[in-house]
N, C-alpha and C positions, 0 to 999 in steps of 0.2 A: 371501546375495548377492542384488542387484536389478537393478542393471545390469548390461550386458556387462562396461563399462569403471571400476568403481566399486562400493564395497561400500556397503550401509543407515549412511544417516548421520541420524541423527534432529536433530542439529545445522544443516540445510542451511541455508542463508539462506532467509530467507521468501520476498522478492524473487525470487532464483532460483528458489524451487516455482512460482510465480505464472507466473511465466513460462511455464515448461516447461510448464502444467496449460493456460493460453492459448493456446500453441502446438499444444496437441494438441485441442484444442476445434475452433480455427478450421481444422486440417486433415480432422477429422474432417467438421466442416460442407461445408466446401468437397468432401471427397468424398461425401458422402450425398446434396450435393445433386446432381452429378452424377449420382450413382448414380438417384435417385428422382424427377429433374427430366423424366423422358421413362419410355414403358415397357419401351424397351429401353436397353441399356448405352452410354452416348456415350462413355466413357474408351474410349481406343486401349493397346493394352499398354506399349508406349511411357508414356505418360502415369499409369499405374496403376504401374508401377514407378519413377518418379519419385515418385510421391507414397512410395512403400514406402520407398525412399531418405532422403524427408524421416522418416518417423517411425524410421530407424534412429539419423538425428544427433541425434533430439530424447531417445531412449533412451537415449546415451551422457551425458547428463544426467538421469537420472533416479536417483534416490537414495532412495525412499520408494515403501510398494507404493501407495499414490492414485494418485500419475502412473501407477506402472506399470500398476494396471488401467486407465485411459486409453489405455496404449499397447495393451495385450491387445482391448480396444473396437476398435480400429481393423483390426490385424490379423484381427480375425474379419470385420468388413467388407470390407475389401481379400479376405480369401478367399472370401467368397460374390461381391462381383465376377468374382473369377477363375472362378469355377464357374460361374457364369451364361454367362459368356461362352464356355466350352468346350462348354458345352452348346447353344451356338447353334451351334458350328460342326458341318458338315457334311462329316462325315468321308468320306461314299461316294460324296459326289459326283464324284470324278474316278478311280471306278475303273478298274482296268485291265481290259480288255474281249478277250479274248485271243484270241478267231472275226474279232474284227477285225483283231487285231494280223496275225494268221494269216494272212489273206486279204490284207492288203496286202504281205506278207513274201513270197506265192506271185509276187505280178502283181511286184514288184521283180525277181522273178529269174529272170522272163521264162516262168513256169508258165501264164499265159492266154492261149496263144496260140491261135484258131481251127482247128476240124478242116475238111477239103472240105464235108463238109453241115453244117456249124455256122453257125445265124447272129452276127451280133452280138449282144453281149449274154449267150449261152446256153453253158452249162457243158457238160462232159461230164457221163457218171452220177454218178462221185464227184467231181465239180468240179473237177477240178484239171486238165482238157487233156491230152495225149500227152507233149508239150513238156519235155524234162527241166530241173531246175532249175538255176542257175546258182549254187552254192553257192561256186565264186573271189568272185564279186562280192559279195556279202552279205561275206565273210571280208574282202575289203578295206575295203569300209566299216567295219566292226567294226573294223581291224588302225590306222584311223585315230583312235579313240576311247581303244583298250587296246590294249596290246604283252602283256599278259598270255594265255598261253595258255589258251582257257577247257577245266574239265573239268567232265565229269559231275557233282561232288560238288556240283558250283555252282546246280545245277539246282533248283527250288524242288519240283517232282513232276510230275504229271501234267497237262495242260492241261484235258482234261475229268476229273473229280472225281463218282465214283457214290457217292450217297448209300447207308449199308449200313443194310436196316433192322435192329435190333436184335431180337433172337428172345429175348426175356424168358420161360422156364418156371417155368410155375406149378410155386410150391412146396408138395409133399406136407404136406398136416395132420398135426401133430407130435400123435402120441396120448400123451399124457403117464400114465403109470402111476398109477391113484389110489394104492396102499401106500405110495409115494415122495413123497408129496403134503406138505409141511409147512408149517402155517398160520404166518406172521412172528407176531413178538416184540411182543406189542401193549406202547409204553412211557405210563405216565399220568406228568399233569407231578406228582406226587410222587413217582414215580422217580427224579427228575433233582433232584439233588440241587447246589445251586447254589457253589460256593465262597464266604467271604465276601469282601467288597469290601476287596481287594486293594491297592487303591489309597490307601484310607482309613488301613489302619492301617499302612502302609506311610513314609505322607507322616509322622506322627504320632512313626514309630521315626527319621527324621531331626531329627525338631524336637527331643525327645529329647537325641540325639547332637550338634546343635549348642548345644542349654542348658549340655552338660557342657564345652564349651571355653572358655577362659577369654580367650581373645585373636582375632582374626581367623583364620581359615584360609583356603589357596590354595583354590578351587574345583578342582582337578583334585586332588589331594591326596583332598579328603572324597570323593569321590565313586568316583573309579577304581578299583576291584578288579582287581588287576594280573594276576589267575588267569581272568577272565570277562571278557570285551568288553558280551556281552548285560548283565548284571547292572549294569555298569559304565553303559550307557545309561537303564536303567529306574531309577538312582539318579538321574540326569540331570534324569528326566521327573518323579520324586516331588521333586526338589528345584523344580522350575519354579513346582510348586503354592504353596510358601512362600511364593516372590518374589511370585507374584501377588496373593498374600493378601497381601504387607506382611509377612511376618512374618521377613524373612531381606531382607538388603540385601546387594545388589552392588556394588564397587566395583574399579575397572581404572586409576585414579590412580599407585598407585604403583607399575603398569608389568606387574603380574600379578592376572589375576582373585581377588579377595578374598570371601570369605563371612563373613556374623555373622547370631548374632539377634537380634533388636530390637523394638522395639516396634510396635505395629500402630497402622498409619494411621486418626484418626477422620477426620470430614467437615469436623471445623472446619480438619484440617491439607489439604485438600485446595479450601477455600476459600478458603485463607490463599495458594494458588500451587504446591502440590504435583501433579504430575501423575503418572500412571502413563506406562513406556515398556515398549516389548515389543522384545526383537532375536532374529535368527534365529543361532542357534548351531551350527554344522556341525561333527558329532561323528562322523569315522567311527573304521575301524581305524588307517587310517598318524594321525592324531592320538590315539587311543587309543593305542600305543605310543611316538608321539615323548614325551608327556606322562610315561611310566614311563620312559623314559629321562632326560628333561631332569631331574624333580623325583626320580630314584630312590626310585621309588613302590616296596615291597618287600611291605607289609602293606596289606589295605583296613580302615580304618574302619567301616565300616557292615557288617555280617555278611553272607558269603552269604545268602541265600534258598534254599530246598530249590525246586524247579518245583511249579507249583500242579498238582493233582488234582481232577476230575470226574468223579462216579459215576453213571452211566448203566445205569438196571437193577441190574446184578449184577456188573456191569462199572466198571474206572475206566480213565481217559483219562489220560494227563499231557499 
């Protein structure tokens, strides 16, 4: 899969890749140079998500990973814009200031009022005047905002906040018993003893098994071991190796994936207009069993595999 809206077509028009491939050029230009035309960010977020906007309609045409790395270019740029620009912003600048908030909340509800020897200006000892406070008032202004009764649970904590210092005790020296003492397992690399290449004679036991069939076979068919999912995928991966080499042809003409062996590509068949093509094949479970259902897969072809072994010291691994 490549697109959101569209699977890998290696068939696409030319015309249309060009396109698409120009399209994401000239967007990408157009924001880099915004982006690198000044040393700070002149896109507005408004304008950074419009450009994102444009490379989502240009991805619902994309069909080949070229564009798509294209499209991946851009969205890594579009994200360090967005970083850059979060990182200009200045989060503490309007913080809430709560000695202030305090001190205008007392004078609203009529808490500063002058004592006989007070002058203008001058608090009492603990600032707040004689004067009791007028908490109806404050409640109706509130009661015009929210009809919500406020409670307690609403409260965020405390308004002044004591730092607590942390009393970190040192931790006692662990006297470790020398009798209990055991030196590790020193391993040399001729311990480890390596399995052989797995993949080699693996790839070798399918070529093998496609020599001995006499006609084309389904692809889900050779491959599926209807008792093992695992096993069933690593047939998958050693049959991939074939195609690559040329030596096993695919074909989905007559409506279901087909496999053979055949002959292996020289240079003169690939001068002459033969090309290689590579597609992404997505194998999981729910197609691992629709495939034993649809082709009543009952027996696998290709023999289990026992799990590989590594022997490590004295020891083995599976």
């Amino acid at each position: 899969m490549v697109g959101a809206r569209g699977a890998y077509d290696p068939d696409q028009d030319p015309e249309e890749k060009r396109a698409v491939r120009r399209n994401y050029r000239d967007l990408h230009k157009d924001t880099e140079g915004d982006y690198e035309g000044a040393n700070h960010n002149d896109l507005t977020a408004e304008e950074l998500a419009e450009k994102v906007h444009r490379a989502d309609t240009l991805f619902s045409q994309v069909r080949a990973p070229q564009e798509a790395t294209l499209d991946s270019h851009f969205l890594v740029l579009a994200s360090n814009m967005g970083a850059q620009k979060a990182r200009a912003m200045r989060a503490g600048g309007g913080a809430f200031d709560a000695e202030d908030f305090v001190s205008k909340l007392i004078t609203f509800m009529g808490g500063r009022r002058l004592g006989e020897d007070q002058l203008p200006g001058e608090d009492d000892e603990d600032g707040y005047g004689d004067a009791p406070l007028d908490w109806d008032k404050i409640g109706r202004k509130a009661l015009a905002k929210s009809r919500r009764v406020p409670a307690m649970d609403f409260m965020l904590g405390p308004l002044a906040i004591e730092v607590k210092k942390r009393n970190v005790a040192k931790r006692a020296k662990l006297e470790k018993n020398k009798d209990e003492e055991r030196r590790p397992q020193e391993i040399h690399e001729e311990d480890i003893t390596r399995s052989e290449n797995e993949t080699t004679k693996n790839v070798l036991i399918l070529e093998k098994l496609l020599s001995a069939q006499d006609e084309p076979i389904n692809l889900f068919r050779f491959v599926i071991n209807p008792g093992d999912y695992g096993q069933s995928v690593e047939n998958l991966f050693y049959l991939s190796f074939l195609i690559r080499d040329g030596k096993c042809a695919l074909d989905t003409e007559s409506g279901e994936p087909t496999i053979w062996l055949c002959e292996t590509p020289t240079e003169d068949d690939y001068s002459q207009g033969l090309k290689k093509r590579q597609i992404v094949f997505e194998f999981d479970m729910a197609t691992w069993r629709r495939a034993i259902e649809v082709f009543n897969i009952t027996e696998t072809i290709i023999p289990t595999r026992p799990p590989a072994e590594t022997r490590i010291g004295k020891n083995w691994y599976g």
